[in-house]
C-alpha positions as CSV (number, residue, x, y, z in Angstrom):
1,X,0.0,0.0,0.0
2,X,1.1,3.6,-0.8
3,X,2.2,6.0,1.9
4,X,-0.7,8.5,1.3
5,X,0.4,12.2,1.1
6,X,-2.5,14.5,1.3
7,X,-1.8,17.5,-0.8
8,X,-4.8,19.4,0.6
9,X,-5.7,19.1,3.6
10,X,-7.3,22.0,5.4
11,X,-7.7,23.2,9.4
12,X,-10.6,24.8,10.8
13,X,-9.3,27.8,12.5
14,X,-11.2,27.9,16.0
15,X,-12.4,31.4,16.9
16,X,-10.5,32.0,20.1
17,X,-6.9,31.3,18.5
18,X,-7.0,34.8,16.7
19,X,-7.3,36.6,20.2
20,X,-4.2,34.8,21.1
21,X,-2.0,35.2,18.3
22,X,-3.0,38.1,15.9
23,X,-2.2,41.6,17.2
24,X,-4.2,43.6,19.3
25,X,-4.7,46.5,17.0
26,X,-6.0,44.0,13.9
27,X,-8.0,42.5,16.2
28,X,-9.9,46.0,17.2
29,X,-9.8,47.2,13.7
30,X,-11.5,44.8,12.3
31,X,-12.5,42.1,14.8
32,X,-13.5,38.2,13.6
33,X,-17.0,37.8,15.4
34,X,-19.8,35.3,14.5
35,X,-23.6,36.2,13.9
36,X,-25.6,33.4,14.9
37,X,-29.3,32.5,14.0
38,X,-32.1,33.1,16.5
39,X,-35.5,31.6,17.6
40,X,-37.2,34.5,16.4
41,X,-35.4,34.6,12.7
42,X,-35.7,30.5,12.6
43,X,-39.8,30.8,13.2
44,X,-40.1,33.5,10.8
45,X,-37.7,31.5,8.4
46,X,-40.1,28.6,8.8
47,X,-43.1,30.2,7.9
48,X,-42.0,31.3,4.6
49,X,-40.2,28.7,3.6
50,X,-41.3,25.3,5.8
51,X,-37.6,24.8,6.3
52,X,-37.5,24.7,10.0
53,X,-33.3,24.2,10.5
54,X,-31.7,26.6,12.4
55,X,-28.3,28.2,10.0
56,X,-25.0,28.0,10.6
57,X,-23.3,31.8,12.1
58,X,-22.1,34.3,9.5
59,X,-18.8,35.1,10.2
60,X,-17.9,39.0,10.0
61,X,-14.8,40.9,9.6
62,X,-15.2,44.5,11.2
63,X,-18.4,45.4,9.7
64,X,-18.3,42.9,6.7
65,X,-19.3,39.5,6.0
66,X,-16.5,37.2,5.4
67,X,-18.3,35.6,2.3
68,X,-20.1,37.4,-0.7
69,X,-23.1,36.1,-2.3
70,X,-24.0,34.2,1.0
71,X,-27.9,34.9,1.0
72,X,-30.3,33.1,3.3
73,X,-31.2,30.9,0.4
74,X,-27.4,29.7,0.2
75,X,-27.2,29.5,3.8
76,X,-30.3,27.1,4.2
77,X,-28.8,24.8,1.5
78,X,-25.6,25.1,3.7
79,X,-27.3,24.3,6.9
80,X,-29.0,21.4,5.2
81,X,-25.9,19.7,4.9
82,X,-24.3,20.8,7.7
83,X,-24.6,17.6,9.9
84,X,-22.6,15.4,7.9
85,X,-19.4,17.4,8.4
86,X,-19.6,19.1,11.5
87,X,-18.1,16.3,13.5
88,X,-14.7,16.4,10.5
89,X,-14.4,20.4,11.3
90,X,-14.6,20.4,14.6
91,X,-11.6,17.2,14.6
92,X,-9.9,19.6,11.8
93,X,-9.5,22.5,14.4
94,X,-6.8,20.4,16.6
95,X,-4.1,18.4,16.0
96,X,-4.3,15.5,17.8
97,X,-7.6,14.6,16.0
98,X,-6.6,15.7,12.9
99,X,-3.9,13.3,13.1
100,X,-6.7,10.3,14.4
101,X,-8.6,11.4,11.1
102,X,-5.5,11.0,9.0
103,X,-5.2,7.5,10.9
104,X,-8.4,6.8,9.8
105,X,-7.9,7.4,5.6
106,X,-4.5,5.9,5.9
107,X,-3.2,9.2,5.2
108,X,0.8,9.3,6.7
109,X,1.8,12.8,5.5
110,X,-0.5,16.0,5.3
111,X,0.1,19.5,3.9
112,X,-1.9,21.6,5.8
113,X,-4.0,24.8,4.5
114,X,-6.0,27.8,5.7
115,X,-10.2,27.9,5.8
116,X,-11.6,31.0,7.0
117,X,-7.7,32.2,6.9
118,X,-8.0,32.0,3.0
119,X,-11.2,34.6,3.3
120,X,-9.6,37.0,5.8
121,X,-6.6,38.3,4.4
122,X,-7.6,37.9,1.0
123,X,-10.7,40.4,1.5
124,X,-11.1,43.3,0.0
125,X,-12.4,45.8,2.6
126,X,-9.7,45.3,4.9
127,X,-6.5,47.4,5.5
128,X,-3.5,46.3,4.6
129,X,-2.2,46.4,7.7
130,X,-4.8,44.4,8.8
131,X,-4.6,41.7,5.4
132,X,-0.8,41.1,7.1
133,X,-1.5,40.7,10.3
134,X,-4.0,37.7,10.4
135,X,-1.4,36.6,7.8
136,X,0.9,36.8,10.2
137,X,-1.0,35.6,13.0
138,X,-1.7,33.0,10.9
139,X,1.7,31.5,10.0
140,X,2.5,31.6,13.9
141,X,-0.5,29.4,14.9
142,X,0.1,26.9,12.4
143,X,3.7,26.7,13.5
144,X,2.6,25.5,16.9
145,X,0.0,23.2,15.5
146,X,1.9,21.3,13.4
147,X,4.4,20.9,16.2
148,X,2.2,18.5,17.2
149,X,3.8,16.5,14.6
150,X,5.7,17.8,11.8
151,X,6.9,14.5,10.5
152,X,3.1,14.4,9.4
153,X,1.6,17.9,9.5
154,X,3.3,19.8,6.7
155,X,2.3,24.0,7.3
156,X,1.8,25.6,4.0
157,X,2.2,29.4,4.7
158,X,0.0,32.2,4.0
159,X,0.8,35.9,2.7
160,X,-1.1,38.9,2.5
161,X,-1.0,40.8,-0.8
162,X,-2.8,44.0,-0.2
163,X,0.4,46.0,0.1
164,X,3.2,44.1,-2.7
165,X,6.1,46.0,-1.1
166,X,5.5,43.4,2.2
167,X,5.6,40.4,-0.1
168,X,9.2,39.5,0.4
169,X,9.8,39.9,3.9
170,X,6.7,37.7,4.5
171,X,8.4,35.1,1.8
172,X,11.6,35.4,3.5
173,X,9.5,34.5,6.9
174,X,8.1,31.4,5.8
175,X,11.7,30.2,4.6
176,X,13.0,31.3,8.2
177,X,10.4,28.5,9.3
178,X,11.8,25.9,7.3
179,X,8.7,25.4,5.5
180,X,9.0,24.6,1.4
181,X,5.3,26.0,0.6
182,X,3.1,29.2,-0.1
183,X,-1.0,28.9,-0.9
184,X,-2.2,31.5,-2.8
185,X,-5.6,32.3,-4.4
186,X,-6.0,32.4,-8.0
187,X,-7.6,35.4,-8.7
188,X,-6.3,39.2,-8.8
189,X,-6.1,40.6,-5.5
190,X,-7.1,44.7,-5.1
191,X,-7.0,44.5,-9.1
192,X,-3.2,42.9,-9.3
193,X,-3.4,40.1,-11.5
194,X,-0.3,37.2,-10.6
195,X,1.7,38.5,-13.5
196,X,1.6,42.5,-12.5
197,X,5.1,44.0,-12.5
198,X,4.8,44.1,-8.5
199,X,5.2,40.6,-7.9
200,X,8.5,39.9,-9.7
201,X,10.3,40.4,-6.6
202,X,7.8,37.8,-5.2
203,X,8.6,35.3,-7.7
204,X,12.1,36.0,-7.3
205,X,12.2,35.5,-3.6
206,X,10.0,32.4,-4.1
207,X,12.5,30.8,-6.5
208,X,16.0,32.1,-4.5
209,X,14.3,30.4,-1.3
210,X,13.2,26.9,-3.2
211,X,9.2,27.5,-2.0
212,X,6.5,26.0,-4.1
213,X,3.1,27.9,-5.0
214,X,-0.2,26.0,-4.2
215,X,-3.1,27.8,-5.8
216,X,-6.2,27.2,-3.7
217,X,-9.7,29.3,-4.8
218,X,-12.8,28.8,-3.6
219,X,-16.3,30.3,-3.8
220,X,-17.6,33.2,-2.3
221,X,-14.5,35.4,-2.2
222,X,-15.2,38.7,-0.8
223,X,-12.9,39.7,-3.9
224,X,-13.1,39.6,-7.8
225,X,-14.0,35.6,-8.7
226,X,-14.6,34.5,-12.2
227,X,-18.7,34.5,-12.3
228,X,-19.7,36.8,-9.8
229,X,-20.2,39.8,-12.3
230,X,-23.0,37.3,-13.6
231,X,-24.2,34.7,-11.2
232,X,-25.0,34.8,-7.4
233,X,-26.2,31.5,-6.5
234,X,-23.2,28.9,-5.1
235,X,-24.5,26.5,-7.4
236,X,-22.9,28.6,-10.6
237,X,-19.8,30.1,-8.3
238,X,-19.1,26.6,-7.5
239,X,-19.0,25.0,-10.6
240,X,-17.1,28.0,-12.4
241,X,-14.6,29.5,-9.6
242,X,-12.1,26.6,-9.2
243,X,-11.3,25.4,-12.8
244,X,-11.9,28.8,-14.6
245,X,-9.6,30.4,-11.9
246,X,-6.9,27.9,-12.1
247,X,-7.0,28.4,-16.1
248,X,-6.7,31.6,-15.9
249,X,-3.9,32.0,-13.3
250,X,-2.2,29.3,-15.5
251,X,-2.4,32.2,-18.6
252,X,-1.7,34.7,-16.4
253,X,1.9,33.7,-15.6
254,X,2.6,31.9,-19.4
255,X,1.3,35.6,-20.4
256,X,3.5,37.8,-18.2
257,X,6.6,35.9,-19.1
258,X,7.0,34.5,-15.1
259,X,7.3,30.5,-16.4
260,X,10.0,31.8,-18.9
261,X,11.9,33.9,-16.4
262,X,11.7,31.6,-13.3
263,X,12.3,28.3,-14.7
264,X,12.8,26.3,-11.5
265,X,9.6,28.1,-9.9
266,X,6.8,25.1,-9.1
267,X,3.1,25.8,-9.3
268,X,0.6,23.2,-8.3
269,X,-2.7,23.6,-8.8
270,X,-6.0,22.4,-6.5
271,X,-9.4,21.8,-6.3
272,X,-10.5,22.1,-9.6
273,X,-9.6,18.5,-11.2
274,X,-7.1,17.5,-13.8
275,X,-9.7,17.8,-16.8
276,X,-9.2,21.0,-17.6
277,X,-5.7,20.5,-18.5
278,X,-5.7,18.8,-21.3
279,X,-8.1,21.2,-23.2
280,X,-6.3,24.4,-22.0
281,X,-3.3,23.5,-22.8
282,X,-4.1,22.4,-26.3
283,X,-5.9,25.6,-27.0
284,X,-3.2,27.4,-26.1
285,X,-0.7,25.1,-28.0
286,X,-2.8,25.3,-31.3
287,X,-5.3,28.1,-31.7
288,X,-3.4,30.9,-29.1
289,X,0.2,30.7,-29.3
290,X,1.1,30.7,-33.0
291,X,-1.8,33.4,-33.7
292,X,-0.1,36.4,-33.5
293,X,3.8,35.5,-32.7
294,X,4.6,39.6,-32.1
295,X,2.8,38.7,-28.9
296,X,4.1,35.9,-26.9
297,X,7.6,36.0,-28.5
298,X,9.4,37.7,-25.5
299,X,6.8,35.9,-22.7
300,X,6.4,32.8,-24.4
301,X,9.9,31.3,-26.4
302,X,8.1,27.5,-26.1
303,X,4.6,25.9,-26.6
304,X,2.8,27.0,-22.8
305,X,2.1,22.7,-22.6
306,X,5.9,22.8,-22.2
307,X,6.1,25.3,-19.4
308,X,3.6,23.3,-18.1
309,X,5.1,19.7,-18.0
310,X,8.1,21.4,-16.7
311,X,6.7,23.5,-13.8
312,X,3.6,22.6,-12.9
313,X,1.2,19.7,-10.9
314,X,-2.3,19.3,-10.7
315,X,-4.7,17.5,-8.2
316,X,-6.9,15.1,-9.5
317,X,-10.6,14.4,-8.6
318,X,-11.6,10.9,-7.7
319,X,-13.9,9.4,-10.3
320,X,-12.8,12.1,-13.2
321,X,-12.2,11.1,-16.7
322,X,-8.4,11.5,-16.6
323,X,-7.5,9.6,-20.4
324,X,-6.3,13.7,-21.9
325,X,-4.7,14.5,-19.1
326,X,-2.5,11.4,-18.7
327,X,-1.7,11.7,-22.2
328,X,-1.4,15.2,-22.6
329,X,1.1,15.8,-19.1
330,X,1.6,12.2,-18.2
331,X,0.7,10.8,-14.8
332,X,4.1,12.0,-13.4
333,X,2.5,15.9,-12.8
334,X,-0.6,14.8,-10.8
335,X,-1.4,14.3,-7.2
336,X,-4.0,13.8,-4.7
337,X,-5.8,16.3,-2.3
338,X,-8.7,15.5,-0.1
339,X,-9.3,18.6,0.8
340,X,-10.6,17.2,4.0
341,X,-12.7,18.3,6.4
342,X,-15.6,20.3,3.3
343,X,-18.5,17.9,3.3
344,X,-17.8,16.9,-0.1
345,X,-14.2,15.7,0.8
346,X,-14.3,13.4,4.2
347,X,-12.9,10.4,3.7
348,X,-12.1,8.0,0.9
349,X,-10.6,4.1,0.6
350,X,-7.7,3.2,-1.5
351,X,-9.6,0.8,-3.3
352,X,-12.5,3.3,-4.3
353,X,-9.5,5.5,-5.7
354,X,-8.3,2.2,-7.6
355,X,-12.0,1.1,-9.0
356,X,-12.9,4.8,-9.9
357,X,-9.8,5.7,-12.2
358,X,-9.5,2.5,-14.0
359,X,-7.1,4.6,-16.2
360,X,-4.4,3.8,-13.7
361,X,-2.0,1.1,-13.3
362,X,-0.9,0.3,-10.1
363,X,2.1,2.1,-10.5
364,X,1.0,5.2,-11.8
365,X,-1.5,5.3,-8.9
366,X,1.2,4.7,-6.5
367,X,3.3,7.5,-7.8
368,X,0.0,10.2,-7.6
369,X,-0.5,9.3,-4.0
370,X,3.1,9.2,-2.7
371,X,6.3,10.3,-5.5
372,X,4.5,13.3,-7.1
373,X,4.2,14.6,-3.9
374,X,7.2,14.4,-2.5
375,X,8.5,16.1,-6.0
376,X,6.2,19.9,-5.7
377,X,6.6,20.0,-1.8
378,X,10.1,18.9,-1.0
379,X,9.1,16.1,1.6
């Protein structure tokens, strides 16, 4: 049986931590409080809509809602489902049962990433002072949690980049830690798109210090996600923010000439399947890149599938036709994420993963769930 290395696996950051590690001034600038349901909104609820459940608490930041587009009708269809994971979040919140729920997959080695983290320094209404510090704050709790075990608990850092100028330093920081790994969201941040001129520093600190990019998105951003300018319900977010995102932050780089520049840079991408691979990378092989050469010859010296197969992973989906992919990238770039403890992603069995991707040999299967890993985050 393989050593299982979960390349996404997330903690549930409990409320009371942020009092004891973020500063005290981004704490009374923009405190992290929930707003729980009531008796009175849960009766009212129920007579308009004969769903009689209370919901879970909306999380604010200062005066704003963590998430966007988090009406009451996506909060009942949250609340609906809530019960089957509430148990996994809870164990996610501590170490010690996070590590009896790795027991419990077979999972030996887990790279750990942010939750409501993610939302909080990567939303728009904040300061950048403020973005920083819960970044910061961040980093420092996850250094004592995965004390509890770093042999198995893997910390993959956060930054804040509201305010580029800080993004070294912070980089710098997270190699101080010894740890190989950065998480980033997708999207443009305060309208600063991966590839704007700001970040080159970024990207050369990241290469200089050996640290690997993990692009995690997720719905509901209190930012700009691909969708929300036409959609509001998490039905359409959800099925266009993580592979549309990924795509694009994938163009974004190929684009702004950061894959040609930074050669020995790694970008994995999560949470949005393999699928999309194959067909983005063959557009942009044969329709995009020989179109109009004056464009792409300084950025791009070498078809973007090649940049690709030479810097990039990809986390695959259990169950997802993976035939393109595999031939396209080979089985060599992908690698496994649970993204444990989202309802969606509790547990799974090593012989459901072999049954549902028939496309695998052994081998190969062995390789995605313990070599690939070990390749993108240094382990």
């Amino acid at each position: 049986m393989s050593r299982i290395i979960d390349c996404d696996r997330h903690v549930i950051e409990p409320l009371e931590m942020w009092q004891e590690y973020a500063d005290k001034r981004v704490i009374s600038q923009y405190p992290i409080t929930f707003h729980p349901d009531n008796l009175e909104k849960q009766t009212d609820r129920f007579e308009r809509t004969g769903i009689d459940k209370p919901l879970p608490p909306i999380v604010y930041l200062g005066d704003f809602p963590i998430l966007s587009n988090w009406d009451e009708q996506q909060q009942i269809a949250s609340a609906l489902i809530d019960k089957k994971s509430s148990g996994e979040r809870r164990r996610a919140s501590y170490p010690n049962t996070q590590i009896e729920s790795m027991d419990e997959s077979g999972v030996a080695v887990a790279n750990i990433f942010p939750t409501f983290c993610m939302y909080i320094v990567n939303h728009k209404d904040i300061s950048a002072e403020s973005s920083l510090g819960y970044a910061q704050a961040y980093n420092r709790w996850l250094e004592d949690y995965c004390a509890y075990n770093n042999e198995r608990l893997k910390a993959v850092g956060m930054v804040s980049r509201h305010d580029t100028s800080s993004l070294v330093s912070q980089v710098e920081d997270i190699a101080r830690r010894g740890w190989k790994t950065i998480t980033l969201r997708p999207e443009p941040i305060l309208g600063k798109t991966l590839g704007h001129p700001e970040y080159e520093a970024f990207w050369d600190a990241c290469e200089a210090n050996d640290i690997g990019i993990a692009f995690h998105g997720g719905t509901h951003l209190q930012g700009t996600t691909v969708g929300m300018d036409r959609f509001s319900t998490r039905f359409n977010l959800h099925a266009c923010s993580h592979p549309m995102e990924a795509q694009m932050a994938f163009i974004t780089l190929l684009e702004a000439g950061v894959l040609e520049r930074h050669p020995k840079l790694r970008f994995l991408f999560l949470e949005a399947g393999c699928s999309w691979v194959p067909q983005w990378l063959w557009r942009l092989d044969n329709i995009c890149y020989d179109e109009f050469p004056y464009l792409t010859q300084d950025a791009i010296k070498m078809p973007p599938s090649e940049y690709f197969k030479r810097q990039c992973w990809v986390s695959v989906e259990i169950g997802e036709p993976m035939k393109d992919a595999l031939e396209m990238i080979g089985h060599e770039r992908l690698v496994y994420a649970s993204d444990y403890p989202h309802p969606d992603h509790l547990h799974f069995d090593l012989h459901e993963i072999a049954n549902e991707m028939p496309d695998l040999s052994e081998q190969q299967l062995r390789e995605i769930l313990e070599e690939n890993p070990k390749s993108f985050f240094k382990i």
